[in-house]
Z-matrix of the N, CA and C atoms (Angstrom, degrees):
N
C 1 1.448
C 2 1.519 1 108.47
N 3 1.221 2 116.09 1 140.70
C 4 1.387 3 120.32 2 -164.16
C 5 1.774 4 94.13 3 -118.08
N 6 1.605 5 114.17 4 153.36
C 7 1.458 6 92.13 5 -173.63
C 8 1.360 7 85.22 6 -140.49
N 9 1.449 8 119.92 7 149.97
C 10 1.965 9 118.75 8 155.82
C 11 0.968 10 109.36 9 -130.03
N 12 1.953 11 106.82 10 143.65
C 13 1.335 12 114.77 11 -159.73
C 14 1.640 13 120.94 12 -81.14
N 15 1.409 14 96.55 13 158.13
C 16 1.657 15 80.01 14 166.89
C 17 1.374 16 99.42 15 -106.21
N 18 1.333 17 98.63 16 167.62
C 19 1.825 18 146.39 17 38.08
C 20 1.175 19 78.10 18 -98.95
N 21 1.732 20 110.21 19 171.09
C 22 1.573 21 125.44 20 171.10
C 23 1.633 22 112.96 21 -96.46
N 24 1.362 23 69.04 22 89.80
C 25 1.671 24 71.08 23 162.26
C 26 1.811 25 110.61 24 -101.91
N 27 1.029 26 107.52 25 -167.70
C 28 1.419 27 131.46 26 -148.39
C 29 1.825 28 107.83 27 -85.95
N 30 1.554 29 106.85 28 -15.62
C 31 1.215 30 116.92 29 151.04
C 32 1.469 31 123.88 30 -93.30
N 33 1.259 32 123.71 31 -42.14
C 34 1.384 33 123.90 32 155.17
C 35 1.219 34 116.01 33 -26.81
N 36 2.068 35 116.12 34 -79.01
C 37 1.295 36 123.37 35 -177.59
C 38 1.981 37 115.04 36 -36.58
N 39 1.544 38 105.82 37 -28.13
C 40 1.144 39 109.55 38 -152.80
C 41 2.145 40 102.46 39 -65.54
N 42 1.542 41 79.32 40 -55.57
C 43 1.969 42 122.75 41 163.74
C 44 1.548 43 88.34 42 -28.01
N 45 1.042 44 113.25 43 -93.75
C 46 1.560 45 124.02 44 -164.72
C 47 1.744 46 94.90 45 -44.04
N 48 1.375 47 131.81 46 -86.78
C 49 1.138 48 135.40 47 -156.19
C 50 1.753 49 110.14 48 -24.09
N 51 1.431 50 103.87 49 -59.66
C 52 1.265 51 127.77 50 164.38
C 53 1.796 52 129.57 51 -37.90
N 54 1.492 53 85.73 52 -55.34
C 55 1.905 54 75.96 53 165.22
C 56 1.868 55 122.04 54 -82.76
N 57 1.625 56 104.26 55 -16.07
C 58 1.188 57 88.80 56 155.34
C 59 1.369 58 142.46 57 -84.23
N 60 1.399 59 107.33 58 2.18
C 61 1.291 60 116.65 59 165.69
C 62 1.160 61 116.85 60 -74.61
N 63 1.479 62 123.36 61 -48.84
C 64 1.392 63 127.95 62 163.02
C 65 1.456 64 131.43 63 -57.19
N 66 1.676 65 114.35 64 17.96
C 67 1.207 66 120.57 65 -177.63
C 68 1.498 67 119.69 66 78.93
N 69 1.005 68 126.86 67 27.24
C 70 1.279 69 121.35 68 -177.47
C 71 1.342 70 115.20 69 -120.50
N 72 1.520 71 124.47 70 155.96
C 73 0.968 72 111.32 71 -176.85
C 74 2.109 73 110.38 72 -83.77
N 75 1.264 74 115.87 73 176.57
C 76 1.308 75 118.82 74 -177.12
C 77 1.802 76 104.35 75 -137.70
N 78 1.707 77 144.05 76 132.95
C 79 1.057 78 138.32 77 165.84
C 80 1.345 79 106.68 78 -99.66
N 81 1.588 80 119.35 79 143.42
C 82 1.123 81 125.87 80 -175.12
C 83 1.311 82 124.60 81 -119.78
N 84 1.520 83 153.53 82 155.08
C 85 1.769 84 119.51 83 163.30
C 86 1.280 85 107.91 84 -81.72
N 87 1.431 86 117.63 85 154.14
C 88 1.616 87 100.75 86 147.98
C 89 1.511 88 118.23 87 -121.25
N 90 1.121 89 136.60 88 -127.77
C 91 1.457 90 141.13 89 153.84
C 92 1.362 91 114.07 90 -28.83
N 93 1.550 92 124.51 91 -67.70
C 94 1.201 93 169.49 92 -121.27
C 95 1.186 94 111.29 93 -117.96
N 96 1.029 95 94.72 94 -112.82
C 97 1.834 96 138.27 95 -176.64
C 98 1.441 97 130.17 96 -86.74
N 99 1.235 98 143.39 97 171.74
C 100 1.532 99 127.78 98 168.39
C 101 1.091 100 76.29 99 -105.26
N 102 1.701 101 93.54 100 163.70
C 103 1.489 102 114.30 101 170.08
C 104 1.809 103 115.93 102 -122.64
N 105 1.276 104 114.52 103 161.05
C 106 1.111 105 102.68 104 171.64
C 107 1.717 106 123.30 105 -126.65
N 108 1.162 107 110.07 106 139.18
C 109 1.932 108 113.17 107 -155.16
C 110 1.296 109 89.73 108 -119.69
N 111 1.514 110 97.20 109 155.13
C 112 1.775 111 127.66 110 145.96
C 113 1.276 112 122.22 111 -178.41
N 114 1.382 113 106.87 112 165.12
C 115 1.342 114 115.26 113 -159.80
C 116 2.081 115 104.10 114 -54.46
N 117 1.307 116 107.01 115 103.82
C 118 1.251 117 129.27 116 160.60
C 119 1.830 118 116.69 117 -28.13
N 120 1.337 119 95.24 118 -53.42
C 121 1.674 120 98.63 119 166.02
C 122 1.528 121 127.59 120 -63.89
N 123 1.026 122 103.92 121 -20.48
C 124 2.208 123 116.52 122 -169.43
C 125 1.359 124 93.78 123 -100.89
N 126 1.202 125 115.65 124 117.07
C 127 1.749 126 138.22 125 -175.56
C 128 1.262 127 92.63 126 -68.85
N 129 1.648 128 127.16 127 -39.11
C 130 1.792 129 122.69 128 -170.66
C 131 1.165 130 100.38 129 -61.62
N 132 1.112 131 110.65 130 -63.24
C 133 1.740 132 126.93 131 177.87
C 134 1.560 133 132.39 132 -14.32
N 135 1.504 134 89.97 133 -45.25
C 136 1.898 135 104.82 134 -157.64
C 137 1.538 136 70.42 135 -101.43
N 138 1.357 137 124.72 136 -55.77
C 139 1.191 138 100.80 137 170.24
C 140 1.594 139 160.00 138 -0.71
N 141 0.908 140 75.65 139 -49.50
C 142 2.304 141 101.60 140 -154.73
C 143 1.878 142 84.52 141 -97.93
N 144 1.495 143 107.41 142 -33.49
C 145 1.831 144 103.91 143 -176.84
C 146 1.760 145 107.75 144 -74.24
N 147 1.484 146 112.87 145 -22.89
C 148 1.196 147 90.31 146 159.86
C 149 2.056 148 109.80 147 -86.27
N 150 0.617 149 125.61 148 -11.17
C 151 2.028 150 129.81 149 -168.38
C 152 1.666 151 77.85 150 -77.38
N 153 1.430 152 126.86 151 -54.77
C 154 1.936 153 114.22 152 -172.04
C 155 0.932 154 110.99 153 -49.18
């Protein structure tokens, strides 16, 4: 498990951008809830968020 810190800063954002490029998924906070992302285009990707 790979983790990036908060607050988001501008190296964080960078961290995250990056492993979703590499197919991975990324959790985020929002309001609420965390959320969980990935690249929308990579079939593995959207994938693996239903396998979490």
């Amino acid at each position: 498990m790979n983790s990036v810190p908060s607050p988001a800063t501008p190296q964080a954002i960078a961290r995250g951008a990056a492993l979703l490029r590499a197919g991975r998924l990324v959790a985020f906070p929002t309001e609420t809830v965390y959320g969980l992302g990935a690249d929308a285009t990579n079939d593995r990707a959207v994938a693996a968020i239903f396998a979490a």
